[in-house]
C-alpha positions in Angstrom: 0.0 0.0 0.0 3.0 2.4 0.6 3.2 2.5 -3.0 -0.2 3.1 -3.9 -0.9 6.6 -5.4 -2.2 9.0 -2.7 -6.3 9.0 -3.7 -6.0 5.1 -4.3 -5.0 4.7 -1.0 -8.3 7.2 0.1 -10.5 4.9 -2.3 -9.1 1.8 -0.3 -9.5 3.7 3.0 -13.2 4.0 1.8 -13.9 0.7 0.8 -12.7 -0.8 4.2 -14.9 1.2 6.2 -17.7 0.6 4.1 -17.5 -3.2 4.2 -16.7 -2.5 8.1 -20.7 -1.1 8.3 -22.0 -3.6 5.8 -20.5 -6.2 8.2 -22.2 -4.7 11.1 -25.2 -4.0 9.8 -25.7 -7.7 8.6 -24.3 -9.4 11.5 -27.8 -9.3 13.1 -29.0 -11.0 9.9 -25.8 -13.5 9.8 -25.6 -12.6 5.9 -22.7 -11.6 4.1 -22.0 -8.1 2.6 -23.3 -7.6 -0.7 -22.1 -5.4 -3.6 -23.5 -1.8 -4.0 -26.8 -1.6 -6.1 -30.4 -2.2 -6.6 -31.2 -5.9 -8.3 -33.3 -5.3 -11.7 -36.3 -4.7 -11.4 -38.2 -6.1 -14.5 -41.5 -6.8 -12.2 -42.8 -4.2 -9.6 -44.7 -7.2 -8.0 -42.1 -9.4 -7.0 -44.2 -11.3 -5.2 -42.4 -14.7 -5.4 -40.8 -15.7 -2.3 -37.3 -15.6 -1.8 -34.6 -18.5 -2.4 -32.8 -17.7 1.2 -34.9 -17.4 4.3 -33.4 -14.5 5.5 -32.7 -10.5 4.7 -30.0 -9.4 2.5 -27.9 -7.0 3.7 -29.5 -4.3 1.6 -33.3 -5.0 2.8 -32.2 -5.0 6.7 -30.4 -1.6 6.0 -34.0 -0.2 4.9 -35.2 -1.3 8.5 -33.9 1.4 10.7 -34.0 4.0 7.8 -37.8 3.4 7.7 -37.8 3.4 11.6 -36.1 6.3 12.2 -37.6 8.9 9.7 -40.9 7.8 10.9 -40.1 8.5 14.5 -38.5 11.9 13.3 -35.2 11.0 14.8 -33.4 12.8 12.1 -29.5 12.1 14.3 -30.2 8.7 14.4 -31.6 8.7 10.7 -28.3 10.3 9.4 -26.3 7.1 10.7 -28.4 5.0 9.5 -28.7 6.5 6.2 -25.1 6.5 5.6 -24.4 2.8 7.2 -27.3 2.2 4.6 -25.8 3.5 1.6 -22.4 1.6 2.5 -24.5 -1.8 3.4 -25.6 -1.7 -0.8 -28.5 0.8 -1.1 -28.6 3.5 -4.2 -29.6 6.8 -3.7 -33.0 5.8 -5.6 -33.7 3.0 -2.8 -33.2 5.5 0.3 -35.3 8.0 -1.6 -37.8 5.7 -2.7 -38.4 4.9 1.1 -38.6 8.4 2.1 -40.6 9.3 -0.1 -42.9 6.1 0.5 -42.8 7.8 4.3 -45.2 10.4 3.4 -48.3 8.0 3.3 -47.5 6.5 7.0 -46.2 9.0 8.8 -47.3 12.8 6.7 -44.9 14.7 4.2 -43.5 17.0 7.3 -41.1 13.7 8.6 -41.0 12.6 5.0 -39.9 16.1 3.6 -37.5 16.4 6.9 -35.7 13.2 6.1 -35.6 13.8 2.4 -33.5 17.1 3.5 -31.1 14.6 5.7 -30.6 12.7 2.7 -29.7 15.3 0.4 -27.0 16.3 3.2 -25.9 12.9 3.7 -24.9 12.6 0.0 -23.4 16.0 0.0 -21.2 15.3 2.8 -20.2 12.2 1.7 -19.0 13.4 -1.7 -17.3 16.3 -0.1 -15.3 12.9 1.6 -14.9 11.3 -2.2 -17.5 8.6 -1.8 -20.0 8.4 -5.0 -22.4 6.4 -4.2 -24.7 4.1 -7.2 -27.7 6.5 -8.4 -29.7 3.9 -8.4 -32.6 3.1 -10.9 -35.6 5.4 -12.1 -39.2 3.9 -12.8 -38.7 1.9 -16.1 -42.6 3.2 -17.3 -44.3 6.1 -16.9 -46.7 6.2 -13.9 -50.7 6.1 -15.6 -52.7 9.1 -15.1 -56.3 9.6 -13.7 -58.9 6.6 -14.1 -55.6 4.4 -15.4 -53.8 5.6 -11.9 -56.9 4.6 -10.0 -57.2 1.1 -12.0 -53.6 0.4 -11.7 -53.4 1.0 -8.0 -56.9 -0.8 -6.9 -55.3 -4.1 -9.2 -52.2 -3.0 -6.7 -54.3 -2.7 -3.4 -56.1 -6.4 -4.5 -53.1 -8.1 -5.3 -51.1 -7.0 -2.1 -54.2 -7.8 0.3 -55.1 -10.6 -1.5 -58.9 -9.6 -1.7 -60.4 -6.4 -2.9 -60.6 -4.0 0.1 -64.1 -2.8 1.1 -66.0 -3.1 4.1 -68.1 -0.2 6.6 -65.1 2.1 7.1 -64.7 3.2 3.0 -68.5 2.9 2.8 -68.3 6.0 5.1 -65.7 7.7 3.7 -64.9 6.3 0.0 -62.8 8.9 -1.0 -60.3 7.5 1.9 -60.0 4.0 -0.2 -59.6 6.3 -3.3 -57.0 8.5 -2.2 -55.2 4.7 -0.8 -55.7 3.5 -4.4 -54.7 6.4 -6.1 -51.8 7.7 -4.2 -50.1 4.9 -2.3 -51.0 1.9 -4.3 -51.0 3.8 -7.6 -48.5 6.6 -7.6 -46.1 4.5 -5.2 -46.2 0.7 -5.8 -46.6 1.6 -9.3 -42.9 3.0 -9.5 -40.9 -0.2 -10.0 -37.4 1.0 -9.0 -38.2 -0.6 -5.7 -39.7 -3.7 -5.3 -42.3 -4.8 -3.3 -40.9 -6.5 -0.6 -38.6 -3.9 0.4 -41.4 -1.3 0.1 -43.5 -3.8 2.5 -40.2 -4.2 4.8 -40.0 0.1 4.8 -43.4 -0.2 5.6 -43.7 -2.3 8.8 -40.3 -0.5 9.8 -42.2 2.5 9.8 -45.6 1.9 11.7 -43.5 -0.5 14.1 -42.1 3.3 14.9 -45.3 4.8 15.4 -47.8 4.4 18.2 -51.7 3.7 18.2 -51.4 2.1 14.7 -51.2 -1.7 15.9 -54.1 -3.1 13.4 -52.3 -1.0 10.4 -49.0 -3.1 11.6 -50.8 -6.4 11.6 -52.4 -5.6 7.8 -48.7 -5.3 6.8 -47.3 -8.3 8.1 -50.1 -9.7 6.3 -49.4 -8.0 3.1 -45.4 -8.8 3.6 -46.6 -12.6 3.3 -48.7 -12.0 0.6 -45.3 -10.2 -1.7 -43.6 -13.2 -0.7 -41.8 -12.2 2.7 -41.5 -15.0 5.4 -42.2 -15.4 9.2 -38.4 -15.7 9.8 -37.9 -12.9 7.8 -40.3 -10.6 9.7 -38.8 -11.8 12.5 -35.4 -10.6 11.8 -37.0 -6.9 10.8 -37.9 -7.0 14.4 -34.5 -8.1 15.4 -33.0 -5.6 13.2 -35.1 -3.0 15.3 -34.3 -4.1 18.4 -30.5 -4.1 17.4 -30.6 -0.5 15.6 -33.4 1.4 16.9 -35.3 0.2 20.1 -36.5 -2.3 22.3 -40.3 -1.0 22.2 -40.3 -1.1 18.3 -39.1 -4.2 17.8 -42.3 -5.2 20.4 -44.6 -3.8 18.6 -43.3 -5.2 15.2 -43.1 -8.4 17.2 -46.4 -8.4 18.5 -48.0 -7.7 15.5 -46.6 -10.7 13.8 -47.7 -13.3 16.6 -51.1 -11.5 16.2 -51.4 -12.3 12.3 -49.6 -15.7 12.8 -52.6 -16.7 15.0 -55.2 -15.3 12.5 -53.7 -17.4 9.9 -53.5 -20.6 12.0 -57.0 -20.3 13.0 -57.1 -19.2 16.3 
């Protein structure tokens, strides 16, 4: 190394500590670090369950991410985001989950961790680090009643059965703003698939308080894109690791709940 050129010895400064914060990050997960980048996306579904029974590296990065902006811990979130970006995320899979915030948690903590991003990246190009842009939506994203058809076929498929029942009787325009903005506008951009937006997803409410039967919905929905119990579990184990005890409960809780449904009981 002595007689590497000064910036190459930077680079492999870089690339050490990087893999240092992968490693960390996965140990929870036993998995090994994987390279930088998003995997194609040729299918926003990507429904079929997974060859290995646990979380890459990159989908238990998105856990405390998710957890964090939701909470409005914006400290915490700035760790997270950069031991995220080193553990394989693009720029387009942190800002895909931020943006996905808005819907659980309002655009003020979505807007607020959007701005930590953008300073994240700044400051770590300032220190020579260019991290993967990531990928863009490969189709445009359909337009009024094509929106609202694309994202109640969304809402069906993830749910498994269309959604209805004595709440959107009341207030329809609730299950059409669901359809049109967070099933259509959201889950119809393919640059992330479905199982991490489901994994940002439970990350997210697990942060938030008073939303249990929300929670339980989405562990249901994480089955349904392919997502195991083992899986789940190790989002919650993720959460107690990086975030806290009392999230990782909830998230915890809320899978036992659905389990139970399932089984019958």
């Amino acid at each position: 190394m002595n007689n590497m050129p000064r910036a190459e010895k930077r680079m492999t400064r870089w690339r050490t500590r990087a893999l240092a914060a992968a490693i960390g990050l996965a140990t929870v997960v036993a998995l090994p670090v994987i390279a930088q980048g998003s995997p194609t996306v040729t299918d926003n579904t990507h429904i079929a369950p997974q060859a290995s029974a646990s979380l890459s590296a990159r989908q238990a990065a998105i856990v405390p991410i998710a957890a964090f902006a939701a909470a409005g811990d914006i400290a915490q979130l700035n760790t997270a985001l950069e031991q995220g970006l080193d553990a394989g995320l693009t720029v387009s899979d942190a800002r895909e989950v931020l943006v996905q915030l808005y819907a659980y948690a309002g655009f003020p903590r979505s807007l607020n961790a959007l701005t930590e991003l953008t300073k994240v990246l700044q400051a770590r190009q300032q220190r020579g680090i260019k991290d993967a842009p990531g990928a863009e939506p490969s189709r445009p994203i359909p337009q009024g009643d094509a929106l609202l058809a694309a994202g109640t076929a969304n809402q069906t498929r993830l749910s498994g059965s269309p959604v209805q029942g004595p709440l959107f009787d009341f207030a329809p325009i609730a299950n059409e703003y669901l359809r049109t903005h967070l099933f259509g506008d959201i889950f119809e951009r393919d640059n992330l698939e479905w199982q991490s937006r489901e994994i940002a997803t439970v990350s997210m409410l697990a942060a938030l308080t008073g939303v249990e039967s929300q929670l339980q919905s989405h562990m249901r929905i994480s089955m349904n894109v392919g997502l195991t119990a083992t899986q789940l579990r190790q989002v919650a184990q993720v959460l107690a690791t990086h975030v806290d005890t009392q999230t990782a409960r909830r998230a915890t809780d809320a899978l036992d709940r659905q389990l139970l449904v399932q089984a019958g009981k």
